[in-house]
C-alpha positions as CSV (number, residue, x, y, z in Angstrom):
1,X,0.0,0.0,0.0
2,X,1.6,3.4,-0.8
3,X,1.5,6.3,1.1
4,X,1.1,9.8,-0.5
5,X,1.6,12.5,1.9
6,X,0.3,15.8,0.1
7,X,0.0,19.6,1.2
8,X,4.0,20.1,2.6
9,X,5.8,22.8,1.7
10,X,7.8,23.6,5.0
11,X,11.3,21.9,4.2
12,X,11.9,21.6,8.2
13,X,8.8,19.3,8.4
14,X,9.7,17.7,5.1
15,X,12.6,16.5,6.3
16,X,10.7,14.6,9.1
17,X,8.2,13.8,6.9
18,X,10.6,12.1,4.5
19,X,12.3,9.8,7.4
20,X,9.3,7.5,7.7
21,X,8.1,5.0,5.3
22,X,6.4,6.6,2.9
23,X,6.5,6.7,-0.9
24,X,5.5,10.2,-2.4
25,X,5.6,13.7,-0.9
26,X,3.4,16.5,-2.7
27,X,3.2,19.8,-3.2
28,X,0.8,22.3,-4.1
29,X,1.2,24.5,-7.0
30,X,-2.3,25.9,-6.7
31,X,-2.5,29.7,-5.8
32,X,-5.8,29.1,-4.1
33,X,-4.5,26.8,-2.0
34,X,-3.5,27.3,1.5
35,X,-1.1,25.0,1.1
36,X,0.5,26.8,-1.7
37,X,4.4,26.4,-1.9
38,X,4.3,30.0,-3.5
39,X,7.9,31.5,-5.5
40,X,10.3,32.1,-2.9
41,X,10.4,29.4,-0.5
42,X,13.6,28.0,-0.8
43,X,12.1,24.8,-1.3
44,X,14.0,23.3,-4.9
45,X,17.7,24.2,-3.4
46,X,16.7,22.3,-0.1
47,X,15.5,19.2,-2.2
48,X,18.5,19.2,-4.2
49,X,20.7,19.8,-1.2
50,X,18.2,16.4,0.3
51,X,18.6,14.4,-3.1
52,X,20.2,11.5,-0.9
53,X,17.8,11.4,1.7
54,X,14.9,11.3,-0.5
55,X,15.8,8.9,-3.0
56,X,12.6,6.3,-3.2
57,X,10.3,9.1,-2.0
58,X,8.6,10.6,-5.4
59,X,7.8,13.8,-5.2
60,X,4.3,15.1,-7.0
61,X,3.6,18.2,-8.1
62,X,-0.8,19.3,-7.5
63,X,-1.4,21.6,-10.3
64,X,-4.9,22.9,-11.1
65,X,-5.6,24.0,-14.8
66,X,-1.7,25.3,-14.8
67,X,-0.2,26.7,-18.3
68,X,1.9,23.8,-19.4
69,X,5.1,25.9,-19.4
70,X,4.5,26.4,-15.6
71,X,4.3,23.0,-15.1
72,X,7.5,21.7,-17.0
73,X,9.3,24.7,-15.2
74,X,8.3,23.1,-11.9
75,X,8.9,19.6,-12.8
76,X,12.4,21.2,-13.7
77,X,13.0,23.2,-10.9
78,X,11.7,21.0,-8.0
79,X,13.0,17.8,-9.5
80,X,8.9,16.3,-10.1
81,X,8.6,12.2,-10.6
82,X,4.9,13.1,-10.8
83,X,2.6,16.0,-11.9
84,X,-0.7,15.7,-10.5
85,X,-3.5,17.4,-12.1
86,X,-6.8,18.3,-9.7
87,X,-8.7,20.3,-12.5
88,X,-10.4,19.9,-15.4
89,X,-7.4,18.9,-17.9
90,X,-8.7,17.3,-20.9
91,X,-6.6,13.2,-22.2
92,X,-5.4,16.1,-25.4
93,X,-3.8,18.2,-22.4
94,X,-2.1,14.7,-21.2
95,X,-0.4,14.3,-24.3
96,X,0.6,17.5,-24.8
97,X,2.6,17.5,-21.5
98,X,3.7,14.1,-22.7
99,X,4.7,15.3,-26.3
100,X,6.9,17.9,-25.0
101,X,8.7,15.4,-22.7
102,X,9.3,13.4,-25.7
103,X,11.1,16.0,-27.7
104,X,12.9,18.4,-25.7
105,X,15.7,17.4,-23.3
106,X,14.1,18.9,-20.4
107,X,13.5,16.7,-16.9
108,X,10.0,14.7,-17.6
109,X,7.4,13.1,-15.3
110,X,4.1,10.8,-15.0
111,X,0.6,12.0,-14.7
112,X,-1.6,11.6,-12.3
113,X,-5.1,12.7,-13.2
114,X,-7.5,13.6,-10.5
115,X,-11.4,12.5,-10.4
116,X,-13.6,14.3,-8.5
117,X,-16.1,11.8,-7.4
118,X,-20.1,11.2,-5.6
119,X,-22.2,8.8,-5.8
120,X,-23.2,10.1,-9.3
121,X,-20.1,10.1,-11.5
122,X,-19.4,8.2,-14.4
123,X,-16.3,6.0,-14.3
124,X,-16.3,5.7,-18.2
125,X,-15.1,9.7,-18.0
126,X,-11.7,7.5,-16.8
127,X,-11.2,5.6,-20.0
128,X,-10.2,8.4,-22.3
129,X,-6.9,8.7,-19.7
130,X,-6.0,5.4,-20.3
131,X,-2.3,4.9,-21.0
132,X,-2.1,8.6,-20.6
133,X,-1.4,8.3,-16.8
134,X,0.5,6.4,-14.5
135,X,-2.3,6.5,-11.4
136,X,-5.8,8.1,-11.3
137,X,-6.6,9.8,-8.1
138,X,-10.3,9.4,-7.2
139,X,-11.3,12.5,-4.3
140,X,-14.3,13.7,-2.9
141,X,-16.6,16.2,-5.5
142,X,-16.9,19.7,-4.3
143,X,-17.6,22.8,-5.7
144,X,-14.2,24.7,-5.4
145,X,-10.9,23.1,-6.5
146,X,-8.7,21.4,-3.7
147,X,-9.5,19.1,-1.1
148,X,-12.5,19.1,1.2
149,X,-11.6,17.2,4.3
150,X,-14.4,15.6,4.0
151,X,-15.0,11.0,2.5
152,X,-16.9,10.2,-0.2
153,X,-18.5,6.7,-0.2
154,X,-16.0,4.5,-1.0
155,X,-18.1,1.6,-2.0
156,X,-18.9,3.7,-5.3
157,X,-14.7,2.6,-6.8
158,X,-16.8,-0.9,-7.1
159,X,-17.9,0.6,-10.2
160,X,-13.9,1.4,-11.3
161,X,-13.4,-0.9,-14.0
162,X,-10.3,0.5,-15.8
163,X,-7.0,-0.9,-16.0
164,X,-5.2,2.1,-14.1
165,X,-4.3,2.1,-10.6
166,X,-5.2,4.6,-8.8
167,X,-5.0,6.3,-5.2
168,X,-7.4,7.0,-2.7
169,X,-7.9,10.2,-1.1
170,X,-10.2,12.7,0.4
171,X,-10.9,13.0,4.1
172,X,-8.6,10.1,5.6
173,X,-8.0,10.3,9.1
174,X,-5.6,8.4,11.2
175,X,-8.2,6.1,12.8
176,X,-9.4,4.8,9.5
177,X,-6.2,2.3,9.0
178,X,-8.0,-0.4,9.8
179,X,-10.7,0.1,7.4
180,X,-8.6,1.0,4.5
181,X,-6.3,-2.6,5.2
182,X,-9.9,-4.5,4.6
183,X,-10.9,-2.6,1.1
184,X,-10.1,-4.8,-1.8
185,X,-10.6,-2.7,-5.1
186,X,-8.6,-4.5,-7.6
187,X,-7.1,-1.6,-8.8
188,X,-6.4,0.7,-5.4
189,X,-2.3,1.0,-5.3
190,X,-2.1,3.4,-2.0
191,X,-3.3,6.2,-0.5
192,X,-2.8,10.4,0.0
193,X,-3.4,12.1,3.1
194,X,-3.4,15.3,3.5
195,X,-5.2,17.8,6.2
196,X,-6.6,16.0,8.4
197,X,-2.9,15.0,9.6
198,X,-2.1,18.9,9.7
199,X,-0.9,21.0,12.7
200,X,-1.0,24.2,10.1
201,X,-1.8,24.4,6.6
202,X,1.2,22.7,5.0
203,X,2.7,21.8,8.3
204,X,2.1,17.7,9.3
205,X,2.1,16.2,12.8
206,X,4.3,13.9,12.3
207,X,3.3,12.1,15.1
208,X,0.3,11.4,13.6
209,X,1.6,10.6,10.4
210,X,3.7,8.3,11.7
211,X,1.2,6.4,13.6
212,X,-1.0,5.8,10.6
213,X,2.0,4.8,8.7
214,X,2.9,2.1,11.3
215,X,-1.3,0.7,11.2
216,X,-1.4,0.8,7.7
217,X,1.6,-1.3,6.8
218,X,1.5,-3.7,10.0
């Protein structure tokens, strides 16, 4: 089961973060997000200062209906594995990213493609991704972009059919370990936390991190 911890962008937490046993840190390239890494944050010289320490731990980048220039600069500058994209990008957006990877020289990365999802969507809006993306991400639907806090009813990924594996996310608390360790979706590869472990917006309690790490992989 991999574990996605999402929403960091303080490099002192990160680099507690980044000592247990997870497999993907993200960060937010959303302005409207709280969790915003922003311009000047010293954050790329501290990860490539911190290759070392973070090798096996992918780092994602959360963009949100981004220019595709700002999102090869920030798989450049921050040394991305993965861009995540939480808005409405279309399969033809997909390839694009993944035709300008192909021909120019610069750093690349997989996609991750966000669903926003109730007990109304249509999982057949999935299959034009196919091949396009290396996980889909199924969250809970809200109105604004960005997470809610807040489940969805997981039983609805019963109706995932696709051949991509995906991650699960929105609302996921420590003391729901347990139940996660008993879903068996054919297709569910990890999961992505994100505020309900938070102290501050962008800042994790590690402690708490940690302890759902330990009761998920036990």
């Amino acid at each position: 089961m991999k574990i996605k911890v999402c929403g960091l962008k303080d490099p002192s937490n990160i680099a507690k973060i980044v000592q247990l046993p997870i497999d993907m840190i993200g960060f937010i390239f959303f302005p409207g997000s709280p969790r915003f890494v922003g311009k000047k944050n010293g954050l790329p010289q501290w990860l490539e200062k911190n290759e070392e320490e973070l090798e096996g731990i992918a780092k994602v980048g959360v963009f949100v209906n981004a220019e595709v220039d700002q999102i090869l600069n920030a798989v450049h500058d921050y040394r991305l594995d993965f861009v995540q994209l939480h808005g409405d990008e279309s399969p033809e957006y997909c390839r694009e990213l993944q035709t300008y990877w192909t021909i120019s020289s610069m750093r690349s990365a997989r996609i991750i493609k966000a669903f926003r999802v109730d007990e109304a969507f249509n999982f057949s809006k999935t299959q034009a991704y196919e091949r396009l993306c290396a996980y889909f991400l199924f969250d809970t639907k809200a109105k604004e972009y960005g997470g809610t806090g807040q489940r969805f009813d997981w039983s609805i990924l019963e109706k995932y059919m696709g051949i991509t594996p995906y991650l699960l996310s929105g609302g996921i608390d420590e003391d729901m370990a347990d139940e996660i360790k008993k879903l068996n979706f054919k297709q569910m590869e990890g999961v992505d936390i994100n505020s309900r472990f938070e102290l501050s917006p962008g800042v994790k309690d590690v402690e708490k991190v940690e302890r759902f790490v330990k009761a998920l992989k036990s």
